[in-house]
Backbone bond lengths (Angstrom), bond angles and torsions (degrees), N, CA, C in turn:
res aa  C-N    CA-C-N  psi(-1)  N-CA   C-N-CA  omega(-1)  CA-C   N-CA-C  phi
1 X - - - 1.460 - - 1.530 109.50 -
2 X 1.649 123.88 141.94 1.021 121.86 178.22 1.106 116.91 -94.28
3 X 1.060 144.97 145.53 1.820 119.72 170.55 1.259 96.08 -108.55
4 X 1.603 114.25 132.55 1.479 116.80 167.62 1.234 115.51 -117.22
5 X 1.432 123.05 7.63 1.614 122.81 171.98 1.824 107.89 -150.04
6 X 1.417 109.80 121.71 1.783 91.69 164.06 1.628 106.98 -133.42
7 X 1.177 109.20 134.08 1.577 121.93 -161.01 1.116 116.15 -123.62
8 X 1.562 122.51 113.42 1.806 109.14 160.89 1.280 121.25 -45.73
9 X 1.158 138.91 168.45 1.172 126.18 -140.50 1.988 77.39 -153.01
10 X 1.270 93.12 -71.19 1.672 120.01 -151.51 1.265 149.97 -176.23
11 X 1.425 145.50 99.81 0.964 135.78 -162.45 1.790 115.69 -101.27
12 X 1.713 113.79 134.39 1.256 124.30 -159.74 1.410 112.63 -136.80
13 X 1.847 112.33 123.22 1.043 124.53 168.21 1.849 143.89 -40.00
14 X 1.635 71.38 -25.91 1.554 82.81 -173.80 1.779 91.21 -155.33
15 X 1.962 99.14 171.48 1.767 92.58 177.63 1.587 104.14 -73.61
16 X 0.969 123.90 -19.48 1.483 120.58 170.16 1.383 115.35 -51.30
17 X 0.890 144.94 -66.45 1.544 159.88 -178.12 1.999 94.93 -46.34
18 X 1.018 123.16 -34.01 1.375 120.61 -164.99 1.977 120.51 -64.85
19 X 1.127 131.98 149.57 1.113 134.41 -169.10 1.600 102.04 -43.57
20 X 1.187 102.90 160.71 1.490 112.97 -175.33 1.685 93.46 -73.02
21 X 1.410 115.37 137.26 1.828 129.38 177.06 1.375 105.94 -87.33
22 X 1.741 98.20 75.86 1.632 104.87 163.86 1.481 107.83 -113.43
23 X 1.107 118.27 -7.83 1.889 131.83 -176.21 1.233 101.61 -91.68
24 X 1.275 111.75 155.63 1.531 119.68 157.25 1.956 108.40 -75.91
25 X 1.248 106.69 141.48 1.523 106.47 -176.56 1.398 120.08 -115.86
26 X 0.724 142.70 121.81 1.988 129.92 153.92 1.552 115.84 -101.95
27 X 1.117 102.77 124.48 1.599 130.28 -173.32 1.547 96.49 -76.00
28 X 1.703 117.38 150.43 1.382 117.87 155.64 1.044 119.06 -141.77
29 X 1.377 127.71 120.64 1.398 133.21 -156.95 1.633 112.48 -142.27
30 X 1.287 116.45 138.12 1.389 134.54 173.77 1.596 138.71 -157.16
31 X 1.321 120.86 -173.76 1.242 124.20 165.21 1.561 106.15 -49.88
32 X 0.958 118.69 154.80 1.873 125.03 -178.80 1.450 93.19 -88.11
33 X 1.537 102.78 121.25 1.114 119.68 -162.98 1.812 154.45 77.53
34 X 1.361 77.12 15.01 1.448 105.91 -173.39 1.713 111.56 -65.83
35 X 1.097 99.05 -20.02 1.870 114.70 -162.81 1.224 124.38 88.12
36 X 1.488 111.29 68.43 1.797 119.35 172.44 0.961 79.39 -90.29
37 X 1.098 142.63 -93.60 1.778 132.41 -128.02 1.712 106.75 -55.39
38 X 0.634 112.51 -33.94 2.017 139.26 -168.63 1.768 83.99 -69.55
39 X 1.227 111.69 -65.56 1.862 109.78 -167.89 1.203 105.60 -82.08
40 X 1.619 134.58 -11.90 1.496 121.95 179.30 1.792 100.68 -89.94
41 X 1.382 109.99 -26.05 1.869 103.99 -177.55 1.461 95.26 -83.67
42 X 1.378 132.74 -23.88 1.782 107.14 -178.03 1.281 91.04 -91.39
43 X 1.317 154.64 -1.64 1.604 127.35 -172.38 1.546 77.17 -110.97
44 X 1.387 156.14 -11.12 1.576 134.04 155.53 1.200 112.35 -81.15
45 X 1.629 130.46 -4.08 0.969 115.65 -162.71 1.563 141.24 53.43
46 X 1.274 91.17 20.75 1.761 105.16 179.54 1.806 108.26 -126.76
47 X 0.995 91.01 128.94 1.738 98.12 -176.93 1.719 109.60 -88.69
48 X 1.299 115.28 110.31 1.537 117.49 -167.62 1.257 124.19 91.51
49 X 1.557 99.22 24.57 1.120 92.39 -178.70 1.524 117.13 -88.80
50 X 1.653 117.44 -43.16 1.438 121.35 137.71 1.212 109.26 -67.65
51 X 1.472 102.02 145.85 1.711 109.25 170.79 1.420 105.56 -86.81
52 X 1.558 123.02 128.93 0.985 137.69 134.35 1.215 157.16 -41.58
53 X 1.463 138.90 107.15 1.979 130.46 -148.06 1.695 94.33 -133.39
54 X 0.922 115.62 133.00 1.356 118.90 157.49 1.786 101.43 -67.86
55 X 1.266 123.78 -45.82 1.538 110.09 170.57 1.117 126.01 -62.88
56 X 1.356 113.47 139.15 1.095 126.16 -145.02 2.013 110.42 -109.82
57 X 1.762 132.11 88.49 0.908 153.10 -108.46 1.285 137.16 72.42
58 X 1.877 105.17 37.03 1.335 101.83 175.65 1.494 135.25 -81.02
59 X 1.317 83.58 -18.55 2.116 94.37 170.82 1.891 99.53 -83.89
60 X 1.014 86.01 134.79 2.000 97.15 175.67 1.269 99.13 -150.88
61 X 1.624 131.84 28.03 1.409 119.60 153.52 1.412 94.79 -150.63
62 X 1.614 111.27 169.13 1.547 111.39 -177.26 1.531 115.38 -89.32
63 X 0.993 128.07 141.77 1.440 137.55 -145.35 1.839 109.40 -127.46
64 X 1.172 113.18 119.51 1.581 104.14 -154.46 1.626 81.57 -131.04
65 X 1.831 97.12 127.97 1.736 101.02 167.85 1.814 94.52 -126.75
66 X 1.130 94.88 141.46 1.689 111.08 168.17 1.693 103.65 -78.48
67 X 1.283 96.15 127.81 2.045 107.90 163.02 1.078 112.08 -122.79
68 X 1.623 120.32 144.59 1.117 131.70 -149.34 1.831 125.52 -9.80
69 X 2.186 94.26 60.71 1.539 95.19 177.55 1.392 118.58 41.33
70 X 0.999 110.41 39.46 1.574 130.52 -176.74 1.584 130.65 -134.71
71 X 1.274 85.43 -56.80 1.865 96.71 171.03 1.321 117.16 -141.49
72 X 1.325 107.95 -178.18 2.173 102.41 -170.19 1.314 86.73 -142.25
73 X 1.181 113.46 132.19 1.865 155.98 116.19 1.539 106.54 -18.46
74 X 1.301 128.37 101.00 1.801 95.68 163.32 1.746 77.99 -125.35
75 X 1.273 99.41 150.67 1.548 124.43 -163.83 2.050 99.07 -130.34
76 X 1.308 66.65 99.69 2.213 83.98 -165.30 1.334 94.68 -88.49
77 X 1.575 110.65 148.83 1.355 125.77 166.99 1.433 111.26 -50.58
78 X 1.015 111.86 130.20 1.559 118.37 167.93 1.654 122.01 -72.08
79 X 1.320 98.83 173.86 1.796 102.08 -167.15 1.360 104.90 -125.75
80 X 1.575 128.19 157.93 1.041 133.45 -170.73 1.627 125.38 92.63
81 X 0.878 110.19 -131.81 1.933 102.82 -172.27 1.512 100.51 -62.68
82 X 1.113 121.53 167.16 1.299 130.16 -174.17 2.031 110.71 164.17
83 X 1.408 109.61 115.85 1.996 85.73 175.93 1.212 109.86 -88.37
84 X 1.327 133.27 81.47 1.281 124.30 159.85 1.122 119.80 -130.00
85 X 1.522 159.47 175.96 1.239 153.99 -173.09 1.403 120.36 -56.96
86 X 1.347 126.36 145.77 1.451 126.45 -177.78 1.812 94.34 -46.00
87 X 1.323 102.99 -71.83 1.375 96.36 -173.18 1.068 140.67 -74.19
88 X 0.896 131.10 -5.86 1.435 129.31 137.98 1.959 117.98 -56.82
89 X 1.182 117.64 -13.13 1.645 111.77 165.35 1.611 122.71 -94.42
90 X 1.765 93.28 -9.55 1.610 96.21 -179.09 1.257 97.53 -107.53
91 X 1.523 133.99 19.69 1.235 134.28 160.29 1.202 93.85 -86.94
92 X 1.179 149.84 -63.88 1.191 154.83 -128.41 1.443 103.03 -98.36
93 X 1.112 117.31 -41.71 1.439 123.18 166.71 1.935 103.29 -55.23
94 X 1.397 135.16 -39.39 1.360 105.86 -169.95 1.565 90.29 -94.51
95 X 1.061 149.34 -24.11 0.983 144.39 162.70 1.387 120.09 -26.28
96 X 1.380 106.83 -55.35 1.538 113.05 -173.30 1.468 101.27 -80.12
97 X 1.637 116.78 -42.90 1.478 116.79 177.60 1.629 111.30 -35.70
98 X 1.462 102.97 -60.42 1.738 123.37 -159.83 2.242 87.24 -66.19
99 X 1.014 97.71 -38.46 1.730 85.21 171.31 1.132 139.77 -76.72
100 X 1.644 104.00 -24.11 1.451 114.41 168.06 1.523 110.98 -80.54
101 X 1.142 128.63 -10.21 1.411 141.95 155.67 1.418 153.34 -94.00
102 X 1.269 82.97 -6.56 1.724 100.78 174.85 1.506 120.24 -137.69
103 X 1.424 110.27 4.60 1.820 105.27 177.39 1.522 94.51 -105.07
104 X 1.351 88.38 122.80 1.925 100.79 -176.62 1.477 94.55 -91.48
105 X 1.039 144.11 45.88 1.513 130.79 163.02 1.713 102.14 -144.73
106 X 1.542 96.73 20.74 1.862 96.59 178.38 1.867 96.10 -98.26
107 X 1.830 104.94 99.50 1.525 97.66 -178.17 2.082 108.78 -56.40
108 X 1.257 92.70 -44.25 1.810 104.75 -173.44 0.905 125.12 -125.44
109 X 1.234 141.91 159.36 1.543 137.39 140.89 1.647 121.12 -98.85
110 X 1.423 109.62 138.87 1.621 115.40 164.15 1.580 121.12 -94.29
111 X 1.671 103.19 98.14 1.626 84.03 171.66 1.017 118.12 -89.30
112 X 1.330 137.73 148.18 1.341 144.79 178.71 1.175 97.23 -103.53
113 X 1.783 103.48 145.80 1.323 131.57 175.17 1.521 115.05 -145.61
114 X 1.720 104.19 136.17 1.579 105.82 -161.64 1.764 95.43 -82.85
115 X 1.417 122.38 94.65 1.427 124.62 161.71 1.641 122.28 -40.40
116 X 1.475 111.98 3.53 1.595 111.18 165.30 1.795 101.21 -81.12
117 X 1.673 115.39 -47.49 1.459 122.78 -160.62 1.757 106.13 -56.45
118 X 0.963 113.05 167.79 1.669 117.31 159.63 1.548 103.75 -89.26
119 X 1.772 101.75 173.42 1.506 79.34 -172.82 2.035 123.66 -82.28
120 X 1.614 123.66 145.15 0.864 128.76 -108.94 1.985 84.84 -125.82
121 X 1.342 116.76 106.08 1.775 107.03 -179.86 1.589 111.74 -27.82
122 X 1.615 123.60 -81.45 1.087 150.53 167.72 1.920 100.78 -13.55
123 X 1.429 140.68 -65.68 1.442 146.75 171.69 1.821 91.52 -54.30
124 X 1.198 125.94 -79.58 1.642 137.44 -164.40 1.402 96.37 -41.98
125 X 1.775 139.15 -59.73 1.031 157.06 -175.64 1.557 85.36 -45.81
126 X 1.194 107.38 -97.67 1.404 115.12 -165.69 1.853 130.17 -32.58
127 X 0.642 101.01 -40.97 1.531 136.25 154.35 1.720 114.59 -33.56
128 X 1.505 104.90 -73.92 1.382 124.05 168.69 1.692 113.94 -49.59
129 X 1.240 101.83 -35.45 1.167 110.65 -165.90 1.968 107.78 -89.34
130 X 1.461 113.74 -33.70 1.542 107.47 138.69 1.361 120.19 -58.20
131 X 1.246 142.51 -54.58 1.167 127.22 160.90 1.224 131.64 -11.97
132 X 1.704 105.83 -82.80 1.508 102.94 176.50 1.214 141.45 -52.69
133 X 1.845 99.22 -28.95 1.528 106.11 166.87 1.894 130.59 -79.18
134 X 1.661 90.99 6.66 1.388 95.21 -179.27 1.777 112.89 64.96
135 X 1.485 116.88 39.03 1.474 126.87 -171.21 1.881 93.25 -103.09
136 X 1.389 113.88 129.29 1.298 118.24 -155.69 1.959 87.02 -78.34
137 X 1.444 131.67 154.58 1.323 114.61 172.16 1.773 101.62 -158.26
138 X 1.156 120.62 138.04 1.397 118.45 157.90 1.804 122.27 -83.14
139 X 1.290 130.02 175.65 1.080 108.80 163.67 1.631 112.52 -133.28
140 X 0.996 123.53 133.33 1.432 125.93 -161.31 1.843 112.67 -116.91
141 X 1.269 108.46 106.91 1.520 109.03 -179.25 1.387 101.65 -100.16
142 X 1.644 93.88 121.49 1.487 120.05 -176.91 1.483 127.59 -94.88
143 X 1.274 129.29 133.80 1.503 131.56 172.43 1.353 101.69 82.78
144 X 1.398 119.22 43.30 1.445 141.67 167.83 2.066 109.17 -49.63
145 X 1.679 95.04 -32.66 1.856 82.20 173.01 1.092 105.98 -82.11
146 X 1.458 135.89 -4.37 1.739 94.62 156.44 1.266 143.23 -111.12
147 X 1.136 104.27 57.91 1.586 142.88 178.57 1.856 115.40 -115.23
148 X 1.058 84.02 136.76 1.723 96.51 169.45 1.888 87.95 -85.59
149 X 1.700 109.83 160.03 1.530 115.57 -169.41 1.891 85.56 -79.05
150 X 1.127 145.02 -26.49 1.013 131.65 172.10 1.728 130.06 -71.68
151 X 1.418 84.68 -22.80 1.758 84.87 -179.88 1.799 103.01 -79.18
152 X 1.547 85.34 -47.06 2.261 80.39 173.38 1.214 96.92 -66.06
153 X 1.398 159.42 -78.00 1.281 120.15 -156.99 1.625 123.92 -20.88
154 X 1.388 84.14 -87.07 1.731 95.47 164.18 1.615 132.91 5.28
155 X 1.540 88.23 -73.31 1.682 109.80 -176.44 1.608 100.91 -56.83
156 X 1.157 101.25 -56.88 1.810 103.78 -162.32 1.699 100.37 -78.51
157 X 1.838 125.11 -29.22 1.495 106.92 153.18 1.726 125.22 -49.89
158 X 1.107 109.66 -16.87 1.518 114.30 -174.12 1.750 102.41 -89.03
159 X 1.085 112.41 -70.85 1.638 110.32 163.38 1.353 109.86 -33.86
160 X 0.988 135.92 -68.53 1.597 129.21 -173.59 1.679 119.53 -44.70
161 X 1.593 108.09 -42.67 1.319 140.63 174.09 1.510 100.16 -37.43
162 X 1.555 114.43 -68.16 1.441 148.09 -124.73 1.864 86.12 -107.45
163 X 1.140 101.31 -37.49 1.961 95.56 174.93 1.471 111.39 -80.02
164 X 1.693 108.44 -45.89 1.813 103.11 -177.33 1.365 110.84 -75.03
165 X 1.244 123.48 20.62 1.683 119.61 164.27 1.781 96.85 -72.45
166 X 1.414 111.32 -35.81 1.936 120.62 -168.27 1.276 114.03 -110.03
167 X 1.660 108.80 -39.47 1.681 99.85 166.98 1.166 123.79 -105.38
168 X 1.422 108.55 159.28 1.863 118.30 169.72 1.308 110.64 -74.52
169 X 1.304 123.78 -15.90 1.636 105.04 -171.99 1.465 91.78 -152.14
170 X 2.138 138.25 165.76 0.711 113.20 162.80 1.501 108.71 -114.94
171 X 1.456 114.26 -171.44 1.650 111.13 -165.11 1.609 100.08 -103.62
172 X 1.390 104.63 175.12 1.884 106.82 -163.94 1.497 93.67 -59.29
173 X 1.315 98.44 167.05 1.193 106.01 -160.01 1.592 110.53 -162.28
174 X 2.149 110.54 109.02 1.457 111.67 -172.33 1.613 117.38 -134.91
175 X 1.513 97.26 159.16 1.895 109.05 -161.66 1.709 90.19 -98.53
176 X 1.490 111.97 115.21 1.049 86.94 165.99 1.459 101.98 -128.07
177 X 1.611 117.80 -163.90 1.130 113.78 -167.41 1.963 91.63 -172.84
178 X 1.559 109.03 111.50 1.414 108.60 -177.00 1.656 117.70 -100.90
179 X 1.986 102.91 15.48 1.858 108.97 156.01 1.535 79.61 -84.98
180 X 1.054 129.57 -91.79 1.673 137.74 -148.24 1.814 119.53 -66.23
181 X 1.272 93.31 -6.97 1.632 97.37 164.63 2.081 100.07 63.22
182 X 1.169 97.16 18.34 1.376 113.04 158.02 1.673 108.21 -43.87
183 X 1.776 102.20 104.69 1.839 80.48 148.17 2.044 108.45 103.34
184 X 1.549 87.30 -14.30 1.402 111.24 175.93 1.357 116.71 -50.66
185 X 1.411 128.59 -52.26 1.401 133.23 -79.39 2.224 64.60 -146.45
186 X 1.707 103.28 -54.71 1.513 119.77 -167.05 1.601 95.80 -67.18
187 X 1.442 122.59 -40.80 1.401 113.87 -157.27 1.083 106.00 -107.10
188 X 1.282 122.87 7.67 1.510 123.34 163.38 1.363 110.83 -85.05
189 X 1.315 113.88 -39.92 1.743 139.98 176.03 1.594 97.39 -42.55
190 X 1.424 104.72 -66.56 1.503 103.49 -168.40 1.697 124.65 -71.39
191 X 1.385 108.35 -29.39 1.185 112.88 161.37 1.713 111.46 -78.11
192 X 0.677 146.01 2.07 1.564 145.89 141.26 1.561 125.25 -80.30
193 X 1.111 116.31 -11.47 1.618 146.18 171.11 1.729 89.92 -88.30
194 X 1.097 131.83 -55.57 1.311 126.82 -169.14 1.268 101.39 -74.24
195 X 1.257 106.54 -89.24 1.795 88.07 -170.81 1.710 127.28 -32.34
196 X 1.484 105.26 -14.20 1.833 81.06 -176.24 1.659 119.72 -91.20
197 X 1.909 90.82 17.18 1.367 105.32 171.62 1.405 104.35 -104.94
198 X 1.313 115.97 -1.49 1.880 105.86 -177.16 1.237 111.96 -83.71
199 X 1.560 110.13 157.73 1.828 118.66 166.04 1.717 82.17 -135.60
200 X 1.789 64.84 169.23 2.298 88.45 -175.93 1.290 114.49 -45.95
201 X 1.401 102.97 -52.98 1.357 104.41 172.53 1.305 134.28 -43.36
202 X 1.357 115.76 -46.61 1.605 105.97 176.85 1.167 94.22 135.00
203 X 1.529 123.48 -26.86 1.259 123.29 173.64 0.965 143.26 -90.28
204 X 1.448 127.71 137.77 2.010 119.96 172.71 1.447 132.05 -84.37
């Protein structure tokens, strides 16, 4: 896939507030700080296009960019560490819940996972919890250069380990890396593979 346009779109308090669900969408969601903003500007190829924080819970609303006037990016607050008030994270938590559950034009989700961590309750939890709801998801291990190719094996043999204790099968599954643009090239592929299975509806 080429990308020839990536556009902020909009930022929204709630899934209500979000663009009308006539596009096909892919969600990206993780540990706070995992590197969404970092993996949504190298797979648009635009630098700044998400803003970037070394603090760690800096997205706290959902964030929607248009690609090539075609499909939408929404770049969801992440889960896990974060310094901000309990409640303000369990807002944000049903927020994202009520979105991962009710926007019928979200074909997938990307969870990101930091391939330095072992595997991590909070990622496995979350995970399960697409599972049960039948929420379609890839899983994307991020910041792959700072790993020796043996230590990422490893990490992501341990994740795999740690999921087939609960699942029968696991879901696609990519190395990326937003110094080396690792991973670009596969997850653009598959999200272009997806949409040419979407309709308006939501359905295939």
């Amino acid at each position: 896939m080429i990308i020839r346009s990536a556009t902020f779109i909009k930022s929204s308090a709630s899934h209500e507030e979000c663009p009308g669900p006539v596009k096909p969408e892919f969600g990206f969601i993780g540990r706070s700080n995992v590197g969404k903003s970092s993996l949504i500007n190298m797979l648009a190829g635009r630098a700044g296009l998400a803003k970037i924080s070394g603090q760690p819970g800096k997205t706290r609303t959902i964030n929607h960019f248009l690609i090539n006037d075609d499909w939408y990016i929404a770049d969801l607050p992440g889960y896990g560490y974060a310094k901000v008030p309990v409640k303000m994270r369990l807002n944000w938590s049903r927020e994202v819940e009520k979105y991962i559950l009710e926007r019928i034009n979200l074909v997938s989700l990307f969870v990101l996972i930091d391939s330095r961590l072992r595997p991590q309750k909070s990622d496995l939890d979350f995970m399960e919890f697409l599972g049960v709801n039948q929420i379609p998801f890839a899983r994307v291990f991020t910041k792959s250069d700072k790993l020796s190719v043996t230590l990422l094996e490893e990490g992501i043999m341990l994740y795999n380990s740690e999921m087939l204790k609960q699942w029968e099968s696991l879901p696609a599954t990519f190395i990326s890396s937003s110094v080396t643009r690792r991973g670009r090239d596969e997850i653009l592929g598959y999200i272009e593979e997806s949409i040419n299975k979407f309709s308006p509806d939501g359905l295939y």
